[in-house]
C-alpha positions as a Markdown table, in Angstrom:
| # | Residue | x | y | z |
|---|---|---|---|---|
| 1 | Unk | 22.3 | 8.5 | 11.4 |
| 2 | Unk | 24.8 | 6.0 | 10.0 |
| 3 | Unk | 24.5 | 5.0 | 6.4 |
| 4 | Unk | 23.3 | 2.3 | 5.6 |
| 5 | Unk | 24.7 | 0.0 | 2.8 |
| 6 | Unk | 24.2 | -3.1 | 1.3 |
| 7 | Unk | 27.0 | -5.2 | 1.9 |
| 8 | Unk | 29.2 | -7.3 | -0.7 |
| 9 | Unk | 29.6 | -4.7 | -4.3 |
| 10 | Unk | 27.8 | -8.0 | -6.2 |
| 11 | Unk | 25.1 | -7.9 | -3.8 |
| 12 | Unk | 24.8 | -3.8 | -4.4 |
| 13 | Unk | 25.2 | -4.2 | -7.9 |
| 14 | Unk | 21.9 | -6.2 | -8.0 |
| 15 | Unk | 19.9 | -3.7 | -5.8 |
| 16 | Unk | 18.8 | 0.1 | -7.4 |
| 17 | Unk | 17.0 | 2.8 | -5.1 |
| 18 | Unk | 14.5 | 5.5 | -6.8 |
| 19 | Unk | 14.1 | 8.6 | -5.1 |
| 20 | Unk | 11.4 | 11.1 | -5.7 |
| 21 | Unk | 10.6 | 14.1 | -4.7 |
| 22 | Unk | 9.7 | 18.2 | -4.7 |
| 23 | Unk | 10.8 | 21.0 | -3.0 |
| 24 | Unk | 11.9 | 18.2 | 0.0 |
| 25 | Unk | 14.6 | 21.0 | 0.9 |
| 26 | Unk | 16.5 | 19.5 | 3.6 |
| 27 | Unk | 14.1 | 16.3 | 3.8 |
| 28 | Unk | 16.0 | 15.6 | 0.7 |
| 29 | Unk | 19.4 | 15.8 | 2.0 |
| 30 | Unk | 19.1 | 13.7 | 4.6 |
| 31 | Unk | 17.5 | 11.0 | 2.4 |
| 32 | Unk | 20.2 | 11.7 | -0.2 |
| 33 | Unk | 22.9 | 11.4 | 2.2 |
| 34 | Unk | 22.0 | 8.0 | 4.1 |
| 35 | Unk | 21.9 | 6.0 | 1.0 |
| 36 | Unk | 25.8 | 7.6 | -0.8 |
| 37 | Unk | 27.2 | 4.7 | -2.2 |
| 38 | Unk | 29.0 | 4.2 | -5.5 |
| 39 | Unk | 28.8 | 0.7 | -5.7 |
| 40 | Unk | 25.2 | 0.9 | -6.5 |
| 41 | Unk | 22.4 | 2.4 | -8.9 |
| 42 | Unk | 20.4 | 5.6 | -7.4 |
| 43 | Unk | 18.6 | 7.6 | -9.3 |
| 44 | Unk | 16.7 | 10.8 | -7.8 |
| 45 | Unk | 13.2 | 12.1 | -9.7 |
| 46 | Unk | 12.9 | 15.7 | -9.4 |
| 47 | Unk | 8.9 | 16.7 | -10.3 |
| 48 | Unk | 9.6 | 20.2 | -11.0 |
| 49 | Unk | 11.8 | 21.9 | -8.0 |
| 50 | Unk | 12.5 | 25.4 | -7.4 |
| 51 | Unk | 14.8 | 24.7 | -4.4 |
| 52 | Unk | 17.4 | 23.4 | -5.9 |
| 53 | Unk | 17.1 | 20.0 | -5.6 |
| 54 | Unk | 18.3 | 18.5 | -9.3 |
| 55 | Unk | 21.4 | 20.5 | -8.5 |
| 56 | Unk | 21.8 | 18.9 | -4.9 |
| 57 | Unk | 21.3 | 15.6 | -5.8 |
| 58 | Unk | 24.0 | 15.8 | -9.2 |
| 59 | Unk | 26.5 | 17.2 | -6.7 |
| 60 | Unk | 26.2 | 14.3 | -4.5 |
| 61 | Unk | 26.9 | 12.2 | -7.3 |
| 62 | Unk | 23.4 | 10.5 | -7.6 |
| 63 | Unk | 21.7 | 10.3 | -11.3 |
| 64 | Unk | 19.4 | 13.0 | -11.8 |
| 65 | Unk | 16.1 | 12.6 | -14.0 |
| 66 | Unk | 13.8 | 15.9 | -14.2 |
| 67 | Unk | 10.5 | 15.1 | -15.6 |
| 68 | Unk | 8.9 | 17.1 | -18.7 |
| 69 | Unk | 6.0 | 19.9 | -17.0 |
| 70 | Unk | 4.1 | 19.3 | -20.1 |
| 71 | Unk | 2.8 | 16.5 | -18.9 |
| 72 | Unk | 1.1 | 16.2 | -15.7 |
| 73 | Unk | 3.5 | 15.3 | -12.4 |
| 74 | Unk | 2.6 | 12.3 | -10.3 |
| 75 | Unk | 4.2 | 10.2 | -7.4 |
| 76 | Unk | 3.3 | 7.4 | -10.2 |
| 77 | Unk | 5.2 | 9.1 | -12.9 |
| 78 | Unk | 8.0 | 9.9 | -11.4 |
| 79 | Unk | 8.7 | 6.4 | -9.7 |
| 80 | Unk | 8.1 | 4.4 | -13.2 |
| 81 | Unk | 10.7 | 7.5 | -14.8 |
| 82 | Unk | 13.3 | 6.4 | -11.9 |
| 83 | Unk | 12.6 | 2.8 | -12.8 |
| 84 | Unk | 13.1 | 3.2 | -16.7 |
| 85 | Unk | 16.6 | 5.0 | -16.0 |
| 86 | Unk | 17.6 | 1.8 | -13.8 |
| 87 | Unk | 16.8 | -0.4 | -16.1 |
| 88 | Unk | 18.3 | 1.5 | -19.0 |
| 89 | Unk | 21.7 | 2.2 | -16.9 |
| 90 | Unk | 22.1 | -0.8 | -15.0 |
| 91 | Unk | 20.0 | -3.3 | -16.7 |
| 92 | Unk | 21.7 | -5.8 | -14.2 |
| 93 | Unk | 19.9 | -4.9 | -10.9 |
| 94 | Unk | 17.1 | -7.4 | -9.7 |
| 95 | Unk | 16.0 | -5.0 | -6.7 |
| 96 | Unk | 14.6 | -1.4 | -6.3 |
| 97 | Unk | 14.2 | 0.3 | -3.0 |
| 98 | Unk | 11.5 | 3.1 | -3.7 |
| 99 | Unk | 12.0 | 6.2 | -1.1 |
| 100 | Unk | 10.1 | 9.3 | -1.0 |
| 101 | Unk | 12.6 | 12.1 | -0.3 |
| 102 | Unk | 11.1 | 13.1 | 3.0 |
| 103 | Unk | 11.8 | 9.8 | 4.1 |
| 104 | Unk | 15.8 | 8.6 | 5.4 |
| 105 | Unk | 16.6 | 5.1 | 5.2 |
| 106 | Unk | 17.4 | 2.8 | 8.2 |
| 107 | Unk | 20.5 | 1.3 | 8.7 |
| 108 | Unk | 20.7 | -2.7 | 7.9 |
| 109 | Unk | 16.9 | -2.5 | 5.8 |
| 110 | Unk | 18.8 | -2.9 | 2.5 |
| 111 | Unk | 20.1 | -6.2 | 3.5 |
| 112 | Unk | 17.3 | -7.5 | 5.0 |
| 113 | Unk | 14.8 | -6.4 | 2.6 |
| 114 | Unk | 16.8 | -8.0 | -0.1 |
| 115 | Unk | 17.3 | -11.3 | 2.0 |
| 116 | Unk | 13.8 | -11.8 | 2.2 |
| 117 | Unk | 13.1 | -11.2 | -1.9 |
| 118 | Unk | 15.6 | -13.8 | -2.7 |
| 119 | Unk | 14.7 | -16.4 | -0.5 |
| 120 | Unk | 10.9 | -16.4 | -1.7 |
| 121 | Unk | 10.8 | -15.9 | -5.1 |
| 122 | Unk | 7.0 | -15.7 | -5.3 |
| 123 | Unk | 7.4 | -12.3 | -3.0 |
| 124 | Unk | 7.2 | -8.8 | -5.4 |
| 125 | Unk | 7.6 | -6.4 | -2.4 |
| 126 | Unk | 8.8 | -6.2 | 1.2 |
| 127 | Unk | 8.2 | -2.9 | 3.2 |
| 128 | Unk | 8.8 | -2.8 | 6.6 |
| 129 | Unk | 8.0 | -0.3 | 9.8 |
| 130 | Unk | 7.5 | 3.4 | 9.6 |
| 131 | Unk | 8.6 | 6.1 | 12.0 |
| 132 | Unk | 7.3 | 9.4 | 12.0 |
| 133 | Unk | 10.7 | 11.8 | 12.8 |
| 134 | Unk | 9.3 | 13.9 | 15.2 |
| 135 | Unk | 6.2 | 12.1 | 16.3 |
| 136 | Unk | 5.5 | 14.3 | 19.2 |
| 137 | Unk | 5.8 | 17.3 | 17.8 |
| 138 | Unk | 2.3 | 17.7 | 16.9 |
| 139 | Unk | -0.4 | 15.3 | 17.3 |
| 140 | Unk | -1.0 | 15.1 | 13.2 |
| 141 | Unk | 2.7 | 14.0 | 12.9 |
| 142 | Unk | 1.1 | 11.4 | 16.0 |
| 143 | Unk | -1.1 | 10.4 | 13.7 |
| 144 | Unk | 0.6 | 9.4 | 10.6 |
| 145 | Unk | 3.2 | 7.5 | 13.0 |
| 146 | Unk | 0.4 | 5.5 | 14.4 |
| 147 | Unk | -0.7 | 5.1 | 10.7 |
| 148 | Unk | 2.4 | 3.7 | 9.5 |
| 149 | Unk | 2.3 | 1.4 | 12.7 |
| 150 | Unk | 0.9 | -1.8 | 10.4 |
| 151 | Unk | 1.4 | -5.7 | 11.3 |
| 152 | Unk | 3.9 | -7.6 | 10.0 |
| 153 | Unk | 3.7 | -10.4 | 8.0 |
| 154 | Unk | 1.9 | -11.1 | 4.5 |
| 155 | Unk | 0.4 | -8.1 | 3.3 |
| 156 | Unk | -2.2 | -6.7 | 0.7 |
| 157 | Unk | -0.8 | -3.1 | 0.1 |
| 158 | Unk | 2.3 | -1.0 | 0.8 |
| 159 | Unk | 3.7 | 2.4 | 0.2 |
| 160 | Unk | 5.3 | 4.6 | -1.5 |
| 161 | Unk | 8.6 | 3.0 | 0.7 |
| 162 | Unk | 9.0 | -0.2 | -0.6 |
| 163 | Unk | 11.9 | -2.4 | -1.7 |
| 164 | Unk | 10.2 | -4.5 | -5.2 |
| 165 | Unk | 10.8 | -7.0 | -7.6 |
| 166 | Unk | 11.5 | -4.9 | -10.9 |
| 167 | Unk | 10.5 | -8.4 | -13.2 |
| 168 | Unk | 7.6 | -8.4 | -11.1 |
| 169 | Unk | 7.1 | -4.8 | -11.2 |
| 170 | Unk | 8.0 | -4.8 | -14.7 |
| 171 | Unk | 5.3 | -7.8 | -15.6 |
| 172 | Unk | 2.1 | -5.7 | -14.0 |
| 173 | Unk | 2.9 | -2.6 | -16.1 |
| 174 | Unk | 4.7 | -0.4 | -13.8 |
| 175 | Unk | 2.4 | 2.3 | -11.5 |
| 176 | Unk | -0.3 | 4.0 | -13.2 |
| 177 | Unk | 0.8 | 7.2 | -13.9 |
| 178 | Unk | -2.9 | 8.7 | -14.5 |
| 179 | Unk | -2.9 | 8.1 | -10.6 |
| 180 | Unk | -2.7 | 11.3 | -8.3 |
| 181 | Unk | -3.2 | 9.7 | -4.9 |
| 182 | Unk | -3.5 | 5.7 | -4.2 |
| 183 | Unk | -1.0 | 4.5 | -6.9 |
| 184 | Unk | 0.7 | 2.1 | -4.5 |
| 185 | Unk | -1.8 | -0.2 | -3.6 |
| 186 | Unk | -3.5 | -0.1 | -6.8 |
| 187 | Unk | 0.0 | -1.4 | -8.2 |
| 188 | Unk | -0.7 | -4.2 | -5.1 |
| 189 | Unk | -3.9 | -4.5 | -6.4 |
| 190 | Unk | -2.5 | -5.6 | -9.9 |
| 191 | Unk | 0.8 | -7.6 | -8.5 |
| 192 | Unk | -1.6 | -10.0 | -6.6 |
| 193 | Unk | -4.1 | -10.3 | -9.7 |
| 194 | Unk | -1.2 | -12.0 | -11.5 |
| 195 | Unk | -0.1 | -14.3 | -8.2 |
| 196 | Unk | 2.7 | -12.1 | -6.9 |
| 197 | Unk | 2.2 | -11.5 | -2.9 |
| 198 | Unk | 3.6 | -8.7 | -0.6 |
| 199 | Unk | 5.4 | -8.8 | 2.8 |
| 200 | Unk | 5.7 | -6.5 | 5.5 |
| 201 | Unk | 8.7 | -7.1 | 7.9 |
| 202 | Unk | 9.1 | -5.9 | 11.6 |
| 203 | Unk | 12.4 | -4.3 | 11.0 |
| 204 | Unk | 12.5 | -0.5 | 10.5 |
| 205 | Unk | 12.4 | 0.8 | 7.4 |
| 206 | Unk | 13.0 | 4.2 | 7.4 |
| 207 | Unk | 12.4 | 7.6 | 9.2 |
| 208 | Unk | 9.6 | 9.8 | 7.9 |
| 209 | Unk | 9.7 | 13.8 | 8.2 |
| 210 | Unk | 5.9 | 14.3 | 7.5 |
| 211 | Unk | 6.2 | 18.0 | 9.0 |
| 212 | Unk | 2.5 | 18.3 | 9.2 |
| 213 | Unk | 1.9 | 21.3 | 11.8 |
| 214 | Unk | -1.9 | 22.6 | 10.7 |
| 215 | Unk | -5.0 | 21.0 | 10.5 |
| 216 | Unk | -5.5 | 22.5 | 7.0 |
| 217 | Unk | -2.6 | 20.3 | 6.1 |
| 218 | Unk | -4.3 | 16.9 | 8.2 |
| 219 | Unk | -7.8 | 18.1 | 6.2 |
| 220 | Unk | -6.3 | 18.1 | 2.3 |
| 221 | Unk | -4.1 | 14.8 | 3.1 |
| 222 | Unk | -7.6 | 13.2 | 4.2 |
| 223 | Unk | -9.3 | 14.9 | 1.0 |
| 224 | Unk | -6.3 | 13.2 | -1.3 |
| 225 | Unk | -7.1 | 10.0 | 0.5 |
| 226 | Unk | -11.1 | 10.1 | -0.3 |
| 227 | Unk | -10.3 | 10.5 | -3.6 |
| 228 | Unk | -8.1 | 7.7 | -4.0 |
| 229 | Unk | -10.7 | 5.5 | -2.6 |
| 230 | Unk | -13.1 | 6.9 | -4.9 |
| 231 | Unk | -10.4 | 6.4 | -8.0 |
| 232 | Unk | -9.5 | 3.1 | -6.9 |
| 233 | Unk | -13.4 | 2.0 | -6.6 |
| 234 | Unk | -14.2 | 2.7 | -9.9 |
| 235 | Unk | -11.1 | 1.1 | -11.5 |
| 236 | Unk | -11.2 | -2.4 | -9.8 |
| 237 | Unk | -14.5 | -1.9 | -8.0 |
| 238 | Unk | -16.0 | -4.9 | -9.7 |
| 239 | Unk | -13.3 | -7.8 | -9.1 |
| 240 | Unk | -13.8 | -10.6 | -6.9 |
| 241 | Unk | -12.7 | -8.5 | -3.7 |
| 242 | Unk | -14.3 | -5.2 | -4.4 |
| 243 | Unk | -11.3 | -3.1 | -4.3 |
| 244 | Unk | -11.5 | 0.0 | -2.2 |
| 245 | Unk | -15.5 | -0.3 | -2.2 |
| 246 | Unk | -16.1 | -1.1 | 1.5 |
| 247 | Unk | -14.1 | 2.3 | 2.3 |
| 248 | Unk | -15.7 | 4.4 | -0.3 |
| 249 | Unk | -18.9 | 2.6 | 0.8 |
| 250 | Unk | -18.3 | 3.5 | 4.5 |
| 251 | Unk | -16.8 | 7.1 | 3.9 |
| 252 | Unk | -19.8 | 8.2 | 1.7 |
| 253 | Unk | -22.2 | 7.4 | 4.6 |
| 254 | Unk | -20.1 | 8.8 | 8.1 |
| 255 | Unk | -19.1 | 11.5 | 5.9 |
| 256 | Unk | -22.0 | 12.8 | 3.7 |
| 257 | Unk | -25.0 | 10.6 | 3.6 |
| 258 | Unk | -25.5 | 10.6 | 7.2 |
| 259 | Unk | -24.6 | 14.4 | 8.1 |
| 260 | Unk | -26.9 | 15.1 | 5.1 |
| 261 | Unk | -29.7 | 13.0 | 6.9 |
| 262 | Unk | -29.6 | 15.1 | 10.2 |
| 263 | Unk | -29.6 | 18.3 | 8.5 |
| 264 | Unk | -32.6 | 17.0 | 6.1 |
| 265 | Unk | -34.9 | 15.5 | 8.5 |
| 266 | Unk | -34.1 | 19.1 | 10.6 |
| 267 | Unk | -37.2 | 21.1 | 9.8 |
| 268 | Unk | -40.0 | 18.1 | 10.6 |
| 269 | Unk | -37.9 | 16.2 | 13.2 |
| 270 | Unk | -36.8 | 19.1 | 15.1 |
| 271 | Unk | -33.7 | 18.7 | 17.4 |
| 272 | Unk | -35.0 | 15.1 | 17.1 |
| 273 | Unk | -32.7 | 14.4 | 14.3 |
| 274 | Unk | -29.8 | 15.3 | 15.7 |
| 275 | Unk | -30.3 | 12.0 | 17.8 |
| 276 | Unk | -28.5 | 10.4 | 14.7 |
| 277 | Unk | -25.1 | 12.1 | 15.7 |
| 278 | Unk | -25.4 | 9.9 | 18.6 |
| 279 | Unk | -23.7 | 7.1 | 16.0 |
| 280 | Unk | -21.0 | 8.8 | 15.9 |
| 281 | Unk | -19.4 | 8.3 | 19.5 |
| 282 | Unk | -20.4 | 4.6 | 19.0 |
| 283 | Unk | -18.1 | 4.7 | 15.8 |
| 284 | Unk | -14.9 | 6.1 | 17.7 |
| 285 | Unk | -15.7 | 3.6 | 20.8 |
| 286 | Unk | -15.5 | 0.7 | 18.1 |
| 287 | Unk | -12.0 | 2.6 | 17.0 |
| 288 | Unk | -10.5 | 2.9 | 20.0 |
| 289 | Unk | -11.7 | -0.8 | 21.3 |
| 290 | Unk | -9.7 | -2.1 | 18.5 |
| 291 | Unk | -6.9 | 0.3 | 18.8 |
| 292 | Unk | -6.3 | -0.9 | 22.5 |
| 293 | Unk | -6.4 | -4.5 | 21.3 |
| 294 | Unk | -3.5 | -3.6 | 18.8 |
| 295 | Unk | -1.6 | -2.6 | 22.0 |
| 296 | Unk | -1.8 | 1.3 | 21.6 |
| 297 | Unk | -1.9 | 3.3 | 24.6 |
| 298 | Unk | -5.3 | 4.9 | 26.0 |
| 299 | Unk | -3.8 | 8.5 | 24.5 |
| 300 | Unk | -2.9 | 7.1 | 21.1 |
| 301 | Unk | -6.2 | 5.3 | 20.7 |
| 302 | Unk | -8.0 | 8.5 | 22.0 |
| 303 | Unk | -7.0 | 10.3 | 19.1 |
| 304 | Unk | -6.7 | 7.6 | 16.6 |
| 305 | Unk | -10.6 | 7.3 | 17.0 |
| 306 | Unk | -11.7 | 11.1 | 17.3 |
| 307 | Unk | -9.7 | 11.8 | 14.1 |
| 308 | Unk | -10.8 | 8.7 | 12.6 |
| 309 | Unk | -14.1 | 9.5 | 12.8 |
| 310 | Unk | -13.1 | 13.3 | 12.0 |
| 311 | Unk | -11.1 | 12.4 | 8.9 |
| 312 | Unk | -14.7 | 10.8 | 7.4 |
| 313 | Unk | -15.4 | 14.4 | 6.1 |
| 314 | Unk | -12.5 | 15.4 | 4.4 |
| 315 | Unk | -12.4 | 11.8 | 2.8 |
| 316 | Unk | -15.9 | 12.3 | 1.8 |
| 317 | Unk | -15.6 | 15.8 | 0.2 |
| 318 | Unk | -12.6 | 14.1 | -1.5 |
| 319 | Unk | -14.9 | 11.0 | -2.9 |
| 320 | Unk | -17.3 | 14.0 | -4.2 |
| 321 | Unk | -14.7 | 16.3 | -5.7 |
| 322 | Unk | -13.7 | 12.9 | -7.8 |
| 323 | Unk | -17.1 | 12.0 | -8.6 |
| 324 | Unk | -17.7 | 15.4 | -9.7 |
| 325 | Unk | -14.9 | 16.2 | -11.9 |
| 326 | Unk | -15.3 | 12.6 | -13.6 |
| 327 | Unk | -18.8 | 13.1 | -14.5 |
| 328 | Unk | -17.4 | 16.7 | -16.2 |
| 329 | Unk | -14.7 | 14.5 | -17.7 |
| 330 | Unk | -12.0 | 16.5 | -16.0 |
| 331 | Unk | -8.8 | 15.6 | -13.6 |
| 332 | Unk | -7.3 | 17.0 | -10.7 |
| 333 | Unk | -3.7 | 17.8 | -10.9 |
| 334 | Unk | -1.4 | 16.6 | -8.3 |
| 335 | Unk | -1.9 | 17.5 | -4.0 |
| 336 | Unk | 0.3 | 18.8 | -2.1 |
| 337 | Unk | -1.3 | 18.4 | 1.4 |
| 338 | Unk | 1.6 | 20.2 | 2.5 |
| 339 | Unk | 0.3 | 23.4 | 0.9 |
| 340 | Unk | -2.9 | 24.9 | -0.6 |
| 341 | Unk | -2.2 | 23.8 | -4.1 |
């Protein structure tokens, strides 16, 4: 892939890029290497790597900041870490592209990202399409591409992959680094409270190397994602537009209340009650009528509605594992879907 840069130096002196990652191996390099440029800030937040990474990243020249294990690592940390080095270092820059290391920037989305902050100054963030690397190497790398597959135009949330305002960023007190899972559109959540809006451009943004092989791995990234929901329910649950409550809402019944129901009403109803699983199919018809009339193909909708239906479990188990360990007043440490810890 061919780097891809900013432009004029004044133009790159304005723009910064935050990197985060752990144990991204090669992921890392690649993301490293398709944003080398010394005209411009980058900054790459290691959260505790034993592959080498700090070391990879100094030798190709990039700022290195390795957060402190005595307190706990988040995504949310470790991108408000990245920030506070920018803005101690090159107090300047206007602009900060966020990357995750698995992720390798596209050529030309520097420049157009930052075209379309500066021409609307009431815009905090622009993200723009995501492509799964090796989409058809299994059908859970399928379904994150799909995922990632949002409209464009103005949006309410974004990821991890984001070019942002730093004032504005700045003014809504950075991401919440409490946050294990969900940090970025709670940050949305925040930037829109105080009038800023988000965008979401057709261009490609970058290319993503989610590598996920196992269904263990599709099951705990669905588990992180319940509990996100859950987290972000009980934060900003009671605004205006019930944040997060219509998901937690609709995972809590797919994914426990009704499964409970068919198992309860068992030993009067019979095999009667398993007449309620019968919802189910009428769920993933709704799915894929919708996914069809987002111009997916009959495969990709196929599967976007079995596992969407599917992934109700997991994200259930992950609203109850929340639930739980708040009402014992204890927190989760970090997921790695990626592995069992």
């Amino acid at each position: 892939m061919q780097q891809a840069h900013v432009g004029d130096e004044a133009a790159a002196a304005a723009l910064a890029l935050v990197v985060i990652g752990r144990n991204e191996g090669g992921r890392l390099l690649r993301c490293l290497d398709a944003i080398r440029r010394p005209e411009a800030c980058v900054v790459y937040v290691d959260s505790g790597s034993s592959d080498g990474s700090p070391a990879a990243a100094l030798a190709r020249g990039v700022r290195v900041v390795a957060l402190d294990p005595a307190r706990p690592f988040s995504a949310a940390r470790a991108r408000n870490e990245g920030l506070d080095e920018v803005v101690r270092v090159a107090p300047g820059a206007e602009l900060v592209q966020f990357l995750d290391g698995d992720c390798e920037l596209c050529p030309g989305w520097l420049e157009r990202a930052a075209a379309a902050l500066r021409a609307d100054p009431g815009l905090a963030v622009v993200s723009g399409r995501i492509r799964e690397r090796e989409r058809e190497r299994s059908v859970y790398n399928l379904l994150c591409d799909l995922e990632w597959d949002a409209p464009a135009g103005e949006a309410h949330t974004c990821g991890g992959n984001a070019m942002m305002r730093i004032r504005a960023v700045r003014e809504a007190g950075g991401f919440d680094p409490t946050l294990i899972a969900g940090e970025e559109p709670e940050l949305a959540f925040r930037l829109r409270a105080r009038g800023w809006r988000l965008r979401r451009l057709a261009d490609d943004m970058v290319l993503h190397d989610a590598e996920m092989l196992r269904f263990g791995q599709w099951w705990r990234r669905n588990v992180r994602g319940g509990w996100a929901y859950a987290e972000g329910a009980a934060l900003h649950g009671g605004s205006p537009e019930r944040y997060a409550v219509r998901e937690t809402l609709s995972n809590a019944f797919w994914g426990a209340l009704l499964p409970l129901a068919v198992v309860g009403l068992a030993p009067r109803a019979g095999g009667l009650s398993a007449l309620l699983l019968a919802v189910y199919p009428l769920l993933g018809a709704r799915i894929y009528a919708r996914a069809l009339r987002r111009g997916r193909a009959r495969r990709d909708a196929a599967l976007q509605a079995l596992f969407t239906v599917l992934g109700k479990l997991p994200q259930a188990l992950g609203q109850a594992q929340y639930a739980l360990l708040r009402a014992m007043g204890r927190r989760r440490r970090v997921f790695d879907w990626r592995t069992a810890s």
